[in-house]
C-alpha positions as CSV (number, residue, x, y, z in Angstrom):
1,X,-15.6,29.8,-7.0
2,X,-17.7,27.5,-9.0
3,X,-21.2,27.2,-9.7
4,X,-22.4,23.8,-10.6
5,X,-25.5,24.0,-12.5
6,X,-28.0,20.1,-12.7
7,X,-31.6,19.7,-13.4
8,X,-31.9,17.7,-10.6
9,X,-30.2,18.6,-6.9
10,X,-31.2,16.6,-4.2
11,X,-29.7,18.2,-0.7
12,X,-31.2,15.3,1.3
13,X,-32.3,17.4,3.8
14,X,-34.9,19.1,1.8
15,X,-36.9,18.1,-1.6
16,X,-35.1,18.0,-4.7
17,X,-34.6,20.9,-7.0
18,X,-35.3,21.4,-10.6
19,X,-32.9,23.3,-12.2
20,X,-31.1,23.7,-9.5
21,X,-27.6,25.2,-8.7
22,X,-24.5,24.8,-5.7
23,X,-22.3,27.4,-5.6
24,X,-18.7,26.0,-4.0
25,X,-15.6,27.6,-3.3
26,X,-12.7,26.2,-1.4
27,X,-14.1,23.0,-1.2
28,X,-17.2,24.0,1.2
29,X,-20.8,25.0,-0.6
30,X,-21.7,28.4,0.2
31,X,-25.1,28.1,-1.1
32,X,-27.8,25.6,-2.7
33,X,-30.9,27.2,-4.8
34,X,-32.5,27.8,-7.8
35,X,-29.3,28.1,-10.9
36,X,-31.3,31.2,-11.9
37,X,-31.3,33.0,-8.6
38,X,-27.4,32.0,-7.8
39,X,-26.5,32.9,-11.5
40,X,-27.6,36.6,-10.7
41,X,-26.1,36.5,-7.0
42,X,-22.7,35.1,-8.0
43,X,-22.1,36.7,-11.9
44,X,-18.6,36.2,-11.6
45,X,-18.5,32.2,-10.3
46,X,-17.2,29.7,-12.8
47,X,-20.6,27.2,-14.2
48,X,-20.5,24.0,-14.5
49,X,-23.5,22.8,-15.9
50,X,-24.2,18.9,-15.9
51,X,-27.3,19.2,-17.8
52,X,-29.8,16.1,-17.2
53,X,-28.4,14.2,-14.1
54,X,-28.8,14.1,-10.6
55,X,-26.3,15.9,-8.3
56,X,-26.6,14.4,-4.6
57,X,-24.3,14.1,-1.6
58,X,-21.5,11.0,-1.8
59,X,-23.0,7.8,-0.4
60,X,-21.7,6.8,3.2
61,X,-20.3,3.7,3.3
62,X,-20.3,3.5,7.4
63,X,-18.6,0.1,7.9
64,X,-16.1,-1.8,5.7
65,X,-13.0,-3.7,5.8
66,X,-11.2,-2.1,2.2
67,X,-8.3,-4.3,3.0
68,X,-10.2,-7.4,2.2
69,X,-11.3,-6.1,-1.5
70,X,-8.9,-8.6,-3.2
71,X,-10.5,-11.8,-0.7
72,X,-12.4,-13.6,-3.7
73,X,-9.0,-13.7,-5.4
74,X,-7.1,-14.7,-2.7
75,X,-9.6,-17.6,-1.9
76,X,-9.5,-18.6,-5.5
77,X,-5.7,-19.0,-5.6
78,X,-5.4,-21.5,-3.0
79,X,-8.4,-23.5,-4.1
80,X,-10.5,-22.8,-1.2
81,X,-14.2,-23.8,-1.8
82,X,-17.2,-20.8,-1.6
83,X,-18.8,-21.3,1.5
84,X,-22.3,-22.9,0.9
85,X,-23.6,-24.1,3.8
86,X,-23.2,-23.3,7.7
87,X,-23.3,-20.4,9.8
88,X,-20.7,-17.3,10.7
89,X,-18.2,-19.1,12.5
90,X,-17.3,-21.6,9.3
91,X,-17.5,-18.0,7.6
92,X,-14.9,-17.0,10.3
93,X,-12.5,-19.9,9.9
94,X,-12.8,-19.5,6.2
95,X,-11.0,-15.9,6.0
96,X,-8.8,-17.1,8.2
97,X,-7.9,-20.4,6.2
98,X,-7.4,-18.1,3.5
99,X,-5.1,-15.3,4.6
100,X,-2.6,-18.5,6.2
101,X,-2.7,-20.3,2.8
102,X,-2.3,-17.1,0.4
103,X,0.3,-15.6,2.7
104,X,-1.1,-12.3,2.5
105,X,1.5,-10.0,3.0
106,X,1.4,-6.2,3.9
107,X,1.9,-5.4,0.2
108,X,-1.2,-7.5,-0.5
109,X,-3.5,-6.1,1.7
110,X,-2.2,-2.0,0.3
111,X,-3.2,-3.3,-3.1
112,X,-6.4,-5.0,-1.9
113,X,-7.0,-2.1,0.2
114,X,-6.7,0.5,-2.9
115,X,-8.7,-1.7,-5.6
116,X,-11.4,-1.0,-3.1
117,X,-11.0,2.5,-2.6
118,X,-11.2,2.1,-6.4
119,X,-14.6,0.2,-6.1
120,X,-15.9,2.4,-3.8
121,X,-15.3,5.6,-5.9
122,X,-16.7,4.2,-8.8
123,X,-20.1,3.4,-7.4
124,X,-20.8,6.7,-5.8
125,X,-19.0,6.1,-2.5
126,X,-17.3,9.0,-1.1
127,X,-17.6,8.9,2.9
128,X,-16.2,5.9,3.9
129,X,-15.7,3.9,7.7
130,X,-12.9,1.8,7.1
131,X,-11.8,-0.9,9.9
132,X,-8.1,-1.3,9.3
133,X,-5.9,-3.9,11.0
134,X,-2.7,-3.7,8.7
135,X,-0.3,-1.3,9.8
136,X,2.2,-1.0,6.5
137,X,0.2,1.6,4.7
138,X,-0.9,4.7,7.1
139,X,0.4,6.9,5.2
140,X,-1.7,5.6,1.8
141,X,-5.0,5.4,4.1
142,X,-4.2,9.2,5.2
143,X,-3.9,10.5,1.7
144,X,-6.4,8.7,0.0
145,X,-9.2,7.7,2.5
146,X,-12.5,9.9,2.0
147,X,-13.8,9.4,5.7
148,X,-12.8,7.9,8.6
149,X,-10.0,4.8,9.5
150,X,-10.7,3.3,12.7
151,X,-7.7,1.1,14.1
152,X,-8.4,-2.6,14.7
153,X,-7.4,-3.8,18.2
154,X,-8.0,-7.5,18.9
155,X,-7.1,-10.1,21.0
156,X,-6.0,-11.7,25.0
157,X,-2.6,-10.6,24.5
158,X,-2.2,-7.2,26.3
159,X,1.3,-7.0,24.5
160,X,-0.2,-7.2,21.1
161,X,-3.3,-4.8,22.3
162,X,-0.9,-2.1,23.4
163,X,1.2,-2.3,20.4
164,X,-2.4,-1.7,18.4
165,X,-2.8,1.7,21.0
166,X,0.6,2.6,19.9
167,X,-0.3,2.1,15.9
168,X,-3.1,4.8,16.7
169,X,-1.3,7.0,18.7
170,X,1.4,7.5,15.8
171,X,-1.5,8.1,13.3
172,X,-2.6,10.6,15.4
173,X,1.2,11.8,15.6
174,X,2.2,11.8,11.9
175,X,-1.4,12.8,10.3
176,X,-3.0,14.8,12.5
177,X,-5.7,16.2,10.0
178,X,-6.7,12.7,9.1
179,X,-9.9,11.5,10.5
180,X,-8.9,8.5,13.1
181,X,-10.3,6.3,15.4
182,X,-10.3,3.0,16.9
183,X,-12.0,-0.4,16.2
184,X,-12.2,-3.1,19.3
185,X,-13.1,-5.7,16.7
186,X,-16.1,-7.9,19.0
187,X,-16.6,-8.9,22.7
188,X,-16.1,-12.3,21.3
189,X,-12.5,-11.5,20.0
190,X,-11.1,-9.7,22.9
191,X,-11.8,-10.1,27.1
192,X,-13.2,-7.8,28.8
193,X,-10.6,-6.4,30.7
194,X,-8.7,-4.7,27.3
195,X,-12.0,-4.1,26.0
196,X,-12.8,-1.7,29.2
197,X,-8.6,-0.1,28.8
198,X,-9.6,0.0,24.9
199,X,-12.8,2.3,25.8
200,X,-10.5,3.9,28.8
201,X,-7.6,5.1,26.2
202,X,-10.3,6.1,23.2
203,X,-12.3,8.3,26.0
204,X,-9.0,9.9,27.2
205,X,-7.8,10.8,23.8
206,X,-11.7,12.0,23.2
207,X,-11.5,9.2,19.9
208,X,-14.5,7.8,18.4
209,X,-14.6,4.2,17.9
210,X,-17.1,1.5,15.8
211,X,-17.4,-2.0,17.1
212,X,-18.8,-5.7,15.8
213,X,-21.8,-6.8,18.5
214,X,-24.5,-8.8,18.1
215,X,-23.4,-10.3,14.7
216,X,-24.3,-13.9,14.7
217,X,-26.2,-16.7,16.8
218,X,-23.0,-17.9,17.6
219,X,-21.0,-14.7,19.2
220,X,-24.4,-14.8,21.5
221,X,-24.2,-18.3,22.6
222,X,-20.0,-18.1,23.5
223,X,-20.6,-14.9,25.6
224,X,-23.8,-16.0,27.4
225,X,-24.0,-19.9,27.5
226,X,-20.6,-20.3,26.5
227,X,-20.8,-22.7,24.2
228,X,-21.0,-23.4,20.8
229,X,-19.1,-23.4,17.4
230,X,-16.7,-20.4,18.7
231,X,-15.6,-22.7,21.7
232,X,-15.2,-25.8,19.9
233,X,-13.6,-24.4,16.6
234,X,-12.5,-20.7,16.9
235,X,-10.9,-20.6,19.7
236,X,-9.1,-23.7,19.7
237,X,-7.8,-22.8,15.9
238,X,-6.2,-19.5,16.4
239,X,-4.8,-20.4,19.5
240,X,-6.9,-19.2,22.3
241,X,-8.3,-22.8,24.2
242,X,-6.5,-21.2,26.9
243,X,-8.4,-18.2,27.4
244,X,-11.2,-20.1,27.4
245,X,-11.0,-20.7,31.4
246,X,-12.9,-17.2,31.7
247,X,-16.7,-17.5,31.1
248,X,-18.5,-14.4,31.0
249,X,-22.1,-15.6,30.7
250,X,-23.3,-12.2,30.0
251,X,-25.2,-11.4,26.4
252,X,-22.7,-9.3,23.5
253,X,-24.4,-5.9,24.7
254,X,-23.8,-6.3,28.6
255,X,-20.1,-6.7,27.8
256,X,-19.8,-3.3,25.8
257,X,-22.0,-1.6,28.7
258,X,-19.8,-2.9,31.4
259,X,-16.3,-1.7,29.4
260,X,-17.8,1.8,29.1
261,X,-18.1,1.4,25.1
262,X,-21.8,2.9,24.9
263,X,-21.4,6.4,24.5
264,X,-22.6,8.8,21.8
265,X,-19.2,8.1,19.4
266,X,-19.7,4.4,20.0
267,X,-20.6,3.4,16.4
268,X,-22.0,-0.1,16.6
269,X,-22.2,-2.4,13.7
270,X,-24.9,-5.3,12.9
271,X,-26.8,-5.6,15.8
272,X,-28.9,-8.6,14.7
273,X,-29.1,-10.0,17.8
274,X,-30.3,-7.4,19.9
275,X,-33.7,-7.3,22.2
276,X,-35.8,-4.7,22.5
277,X,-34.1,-3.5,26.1
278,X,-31.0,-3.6,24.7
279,X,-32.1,-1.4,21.6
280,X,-33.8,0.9,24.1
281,X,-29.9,0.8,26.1
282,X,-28.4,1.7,22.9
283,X,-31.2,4.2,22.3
284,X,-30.6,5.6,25.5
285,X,-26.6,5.8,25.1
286,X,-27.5,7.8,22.1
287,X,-25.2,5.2,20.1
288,X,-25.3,4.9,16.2
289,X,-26.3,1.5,14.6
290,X,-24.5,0.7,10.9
291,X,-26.5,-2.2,9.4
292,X,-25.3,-4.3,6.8
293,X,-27.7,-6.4,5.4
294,X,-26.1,-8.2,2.8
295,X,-23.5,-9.6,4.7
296,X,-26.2,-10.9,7.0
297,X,-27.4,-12.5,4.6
298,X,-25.2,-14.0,3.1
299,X,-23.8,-15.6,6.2
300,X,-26.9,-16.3,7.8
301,X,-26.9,-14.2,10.5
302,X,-30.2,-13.1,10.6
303,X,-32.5,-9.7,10.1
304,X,-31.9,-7.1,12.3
305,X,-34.8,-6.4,13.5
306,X,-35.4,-2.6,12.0
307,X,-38.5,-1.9,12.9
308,X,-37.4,-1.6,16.7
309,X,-34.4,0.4,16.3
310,X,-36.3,2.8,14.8
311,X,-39.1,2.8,17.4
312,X,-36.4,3.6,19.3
313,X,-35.0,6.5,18.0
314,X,-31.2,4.7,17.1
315,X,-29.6,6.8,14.6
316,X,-29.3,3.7,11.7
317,X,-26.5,3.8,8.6
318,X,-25.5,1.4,6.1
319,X,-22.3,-0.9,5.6
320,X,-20.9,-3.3,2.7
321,X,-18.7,-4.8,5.3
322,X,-15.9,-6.7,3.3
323,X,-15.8,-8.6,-0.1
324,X,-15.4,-11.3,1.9
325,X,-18.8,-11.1,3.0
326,X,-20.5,-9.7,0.0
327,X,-20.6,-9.1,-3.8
328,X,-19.7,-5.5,-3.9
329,X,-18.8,-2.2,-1.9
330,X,-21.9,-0.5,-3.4
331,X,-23.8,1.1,-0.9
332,X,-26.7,1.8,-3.9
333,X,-26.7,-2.4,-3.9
334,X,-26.9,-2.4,-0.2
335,X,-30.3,0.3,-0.3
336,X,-31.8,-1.9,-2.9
337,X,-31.1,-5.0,-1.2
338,X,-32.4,-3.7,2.8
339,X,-35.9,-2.5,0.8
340,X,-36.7,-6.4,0.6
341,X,-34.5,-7.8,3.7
342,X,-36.0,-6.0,5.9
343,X,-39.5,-6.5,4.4
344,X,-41.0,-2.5,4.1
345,X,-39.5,-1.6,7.2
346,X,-37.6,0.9,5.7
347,X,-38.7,3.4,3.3
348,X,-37.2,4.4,0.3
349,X,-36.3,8.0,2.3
350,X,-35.2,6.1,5.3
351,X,-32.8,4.1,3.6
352,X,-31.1,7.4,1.5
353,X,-30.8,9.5,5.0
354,X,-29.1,6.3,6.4
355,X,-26.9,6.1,3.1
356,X,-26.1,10.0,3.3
357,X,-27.2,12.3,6.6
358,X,-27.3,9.0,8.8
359,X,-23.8,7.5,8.3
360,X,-22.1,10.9,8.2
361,X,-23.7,11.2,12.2
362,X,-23.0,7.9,12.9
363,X,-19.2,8.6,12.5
364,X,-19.2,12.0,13.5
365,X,-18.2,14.0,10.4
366,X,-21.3,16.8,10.7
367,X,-20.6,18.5,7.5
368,X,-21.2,15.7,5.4
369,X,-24.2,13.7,3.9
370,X,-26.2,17.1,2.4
371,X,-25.6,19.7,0.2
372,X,-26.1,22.7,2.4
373,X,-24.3,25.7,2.9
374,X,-21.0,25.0,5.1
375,X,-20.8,21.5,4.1
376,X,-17.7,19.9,2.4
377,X,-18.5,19.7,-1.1
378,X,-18.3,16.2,-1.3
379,X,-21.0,14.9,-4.1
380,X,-21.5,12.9,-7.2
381,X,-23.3,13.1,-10.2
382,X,-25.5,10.5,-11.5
383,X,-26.2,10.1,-15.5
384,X,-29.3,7.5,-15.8
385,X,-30.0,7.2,-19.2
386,X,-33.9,8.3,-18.0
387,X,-34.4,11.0,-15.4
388,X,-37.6,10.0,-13.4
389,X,-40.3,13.0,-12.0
390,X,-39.1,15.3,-9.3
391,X,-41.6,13.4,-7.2
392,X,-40.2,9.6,-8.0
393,X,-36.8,10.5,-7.4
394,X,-36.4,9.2,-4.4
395,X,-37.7,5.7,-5.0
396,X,-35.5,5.9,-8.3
397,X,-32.5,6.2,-6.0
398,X,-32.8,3.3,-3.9
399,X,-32.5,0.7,-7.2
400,X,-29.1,-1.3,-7.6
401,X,-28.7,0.0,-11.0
402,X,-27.9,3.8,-9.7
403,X,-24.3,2.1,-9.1
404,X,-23.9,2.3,-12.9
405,X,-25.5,5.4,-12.9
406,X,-22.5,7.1,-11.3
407,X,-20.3,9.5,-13.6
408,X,-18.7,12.0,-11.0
409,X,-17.3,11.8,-7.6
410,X,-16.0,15.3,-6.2
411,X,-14.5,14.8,-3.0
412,X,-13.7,18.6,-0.6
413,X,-14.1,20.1,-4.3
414,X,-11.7,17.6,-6.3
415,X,-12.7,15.0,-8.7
416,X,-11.8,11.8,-7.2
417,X,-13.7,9.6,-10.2
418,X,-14.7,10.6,-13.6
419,X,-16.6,7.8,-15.9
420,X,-15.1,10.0,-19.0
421,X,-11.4,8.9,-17.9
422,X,-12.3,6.1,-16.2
423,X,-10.2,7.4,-12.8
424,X,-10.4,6.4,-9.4
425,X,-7.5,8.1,-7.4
């Protein structure tokens, strides 16, 4: 049993505490109060005392695609220019360019994958929502993923969509204690008869699953008008002009609702495009929204419009998405940057309970995001070179430089990154 000892502990579900103390043993907290009061209740506990920093639940990082970390050097190897100018589906065509041209191979994408396990770590990250489509590594993901790994399934070929079921189901089989689930990549990527078996064998197996919808301009116009970029350049590159002879004419949303994907552990990612009766739908399904502003941005997509989802009562989080849609996997960059993005939408305390309490209940892992007795003791400490009031701290916390700020990561009660030794594991 351990007593870790902070002038500053910020549960997240309650106001910070000055001088404050958490008591862990066995990798859950047992209690969170004054370091005084738990010094006399537990005499015989181990201290740790961090002295002037900030000890606060791991960020949640609810959506990201680890396995693209290395993308910026892949892109750079085969000369492939940054993408200046044009909208998600040049983005699309990009990554895919890429991938061909580099020959990424399985080995590639498990070193990509752990430099940005490494990245995550390092910037406070220790809840994470990985999508993963590779399937040479499982056993690397089990060990060393702090969250949840949903399985990628994508495509028309019912062959290749199985073969994705049967990649979950031996995840399920050889790492049982592993947090799984599955990831029908976009309405736009696979028709609507596997995306309604992909929800059928998820609800059977009771498995939670995340899903792309409502990204871009362009996924709206294929599905409802089809037409567009994604008919005149995505499908006919990979391959899919064939498939093209289906036109579903229905908006991104109305093809999740008619596969049976908007349920409660339906966590749905980006939602830029959605109206204000489809947020109330969502609302409604009680489904969890992961924004990821950045990304947005920087393949003009658009703004989510915020303000609605929370009028509506949709549980919100945060993502990074990949490195190939963004600058880093720091979901204290991603706070910093929503606070402008979405133009005061979002408060400063609206944007930590999505980084924290919000994303842990978007992916269904209840005893994370706080500090509160019966949680996993999964935290990090922060060392800013100036401590602001008690009564600051939470606008202090949504700056980009906390990333730098970060010199602990503790992970179910083990250190998973220490700034002193420089380890990510």
């Amino acid at each position: 049993m351990k007593l870790f000892c902070c002038r500053y502990i910020l549960p997240i579900q309650s106001p910070a505490l000055e001088q404050g103390g958490m008591v862990v043993d066995q990798g859950r907290i047992v209690a969170v109060e004054s370091a005084a009061e738990l010094r006399r209740r537990y005499p015989h506990a181990e201290e740790v005392n961090f002295g002037e920093g900030i000890l606060l639940p791991a960020l949640v990082n609810a959506h990201t695609h680890l396995e693209l970390s290395d993308f910026p050097q892949w892109a750079a190897a085969v000369d492939e220019p940054p993408l200046e100018q044009g909208g998600f589906t040049d983005w699309l065509l990009r990554l895919i360019r890429v991938k061909i041209a580099r020959r990424v191979s399985g080995d590639d994408s498990r070193q990509s994958w752990l430099h940005g396990i490494a990245q995550s770590l390092r910037s406070g990250s220790g809840v994470i929502g990985d999508i993963l489509s590779e399937s040479g590594f499982y056993a690397t993901v089990a060990e060393q993923l702090p969250g949840r790994c949903y399985i990628e399934v994508l495509g028309h070929d019912p062959i290749r969509v199985h073969n994705q079921w049967q990649n979950l189901d031996h995840c399920l089989e050889h790492w049982p204690t592993s947090q799984w689930g599955a990831a029908p990549h976009a309405p736009y990527t696979i028709s609507d008869d596997l995306l309604a078996q992909s929800y059928r064998y998820t609800s059977c197996r009771h498995l939670p699953t995340t899903i792309h919808v409502a990204e871009s301009a362009d996924e709206v116009e294929f599905l409802h008008q089809h037409r567009g970029p994604m008919v005149d350049q995505f499908y006919p590159f990979v391959g899919w002009t064939p498939f093209l002879d289906v036109q579903r004419h229905k908006r991104p949303l109305a093809c999740l609702e008619q596969a049976g994907a908007l349920r409660p552990d339906t966590l749905l990612v980006h939602g830029v495009h959605l109206n204000r009766e489809e947020i109330a739908t969502v609302a409604r399904a009680g489904c969890s929204m992961a924004l990821c502003p950045r990304s947005n941005a920087q393949l003009n997509c658009g703004v989510a419009p915020v303000a609605d989802y929370l009028a509506a009562g949709v549980n919100l989080a945060l993502g990074t998405d990949s490195l190939a849609s963004n600058d880093s996997l720091s979901i204290w960059d991603e706070m910093a940057f929503a606070r402008d993005w979405f133009n005061g939408d979002l408060s400063a305390d609206q944007l930590l309970y999505m980084a924290t309490l919000g994303g842990a209940k978007a992916m269904g892992l209840d005893d994370l995001g706080c500090l509160a007795p019966g949680c996993r003791a999964t935290f990090q400490l922060l060392e800013p070179e100036q401590l602001p009031e008690r009564d600051q701290m939470v606008e202090f916390l949504c700056q980009s430089e906390r990333s730098h700020d970060v010199s602990l990561v503790v992970i179910d009660g083990h250190i998973r990154y220490d700034q002193t030794t420089q380890e990510g594991r």
